[in-house]
Residue, then its C-alpha position, 0 to 999 in steps of 0.5 A: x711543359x705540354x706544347x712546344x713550337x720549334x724554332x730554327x733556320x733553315x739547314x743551310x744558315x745552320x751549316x748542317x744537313x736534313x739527316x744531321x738534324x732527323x738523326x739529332x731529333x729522332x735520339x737526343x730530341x726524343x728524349x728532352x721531349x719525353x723529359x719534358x712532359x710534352x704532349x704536344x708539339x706545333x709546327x709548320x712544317x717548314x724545312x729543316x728544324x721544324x720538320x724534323x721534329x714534327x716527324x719525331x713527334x708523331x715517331x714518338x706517340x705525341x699529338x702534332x698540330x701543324x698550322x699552315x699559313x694558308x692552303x697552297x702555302x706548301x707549293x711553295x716548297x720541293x715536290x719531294x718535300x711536299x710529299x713529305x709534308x702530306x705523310x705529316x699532314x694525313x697523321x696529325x692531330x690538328x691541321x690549321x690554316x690561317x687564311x685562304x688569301x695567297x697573299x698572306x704572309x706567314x706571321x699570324x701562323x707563326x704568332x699563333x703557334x707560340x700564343x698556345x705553346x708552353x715553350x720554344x725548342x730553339x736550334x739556334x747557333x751562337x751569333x744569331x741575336x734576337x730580333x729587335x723587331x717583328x719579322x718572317x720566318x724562323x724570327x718572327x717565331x723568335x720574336x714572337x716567343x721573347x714578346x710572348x715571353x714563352x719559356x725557350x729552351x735552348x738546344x744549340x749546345x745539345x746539338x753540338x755536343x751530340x757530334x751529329 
């Protein structure tokens, strides 16, 4: 598998914290993508999962290819994060927006990422189900890997276990 797109709820539905998740990325995740053979890891940068592993990524030496809705789609998000964000936007590989209409939603970039991934690193607790139907965010990523069917490698129980 050469291209991942990580799928995950924000900290807070997962009753965890940023640094939880960075440290968790920066060790175990390293490690399952090196195992992995990933090459690539496509993101959106959106807060929690998804960033934490778009920064292991390039920590690591892989390419990342980050795929935005729209341009202004990050004013949406903490001036802090944002600074964040742009260290991410200025060293990747690819940076891809969507559309330029604000009113865009963020389902094509979420359809697009798993369309040219190989497979999902899913951090989702037990009790989360997988969407019936075509939603925004973190499941309308799910849905799109499941309808897709994208290889999904579940990550929960790794997590778990690493006591982060």
């Amino acid at each position: 598998m050469h291209c991942i797109v990580p799928i995950g709820p924000p900290c807070v539905d997962l009753g965890v914290t940023t640094e939880q998740l960075n440290a968790f990325a920066l060790t175990e995740l390293a490690d399952l993508l090196e195992t992995a053979g990933t090459v690539t890891v496509i993101s959106g940068l959106e807060p929690g999962w998804d960033h934490a592993v778009a920064k292991t990524a390039l920590g690591i030496g892989l390419n990342l290819h980050i795929v935005i809705p729209y341009c202004g789609w990050e004013m949406k998000w903490s001036a802090g994060f944002q600074k964040k964000c742009q260290t991410l936007i200025d060293e990747c590989f690819i940076l891809t927006y969507m559309s330029t209409d604000r009113t865009h939603d963020d389902w094509p970039a979420n359809s697009y990422m798993v369309s040219i991934a190989d497979a999902a690193f899913v951090l989702m607790p037990a009790g989360y189900e997988k969407p019936k139907e075509r939603g925004q965010g973190t499941y309308g990523r799910l849905w799109a890997a499941n309808m897709q069917k994208k290889q999904i490698v579940d990550v929960w129980p790794s997590f778990r276990e690493s006591g982060y």
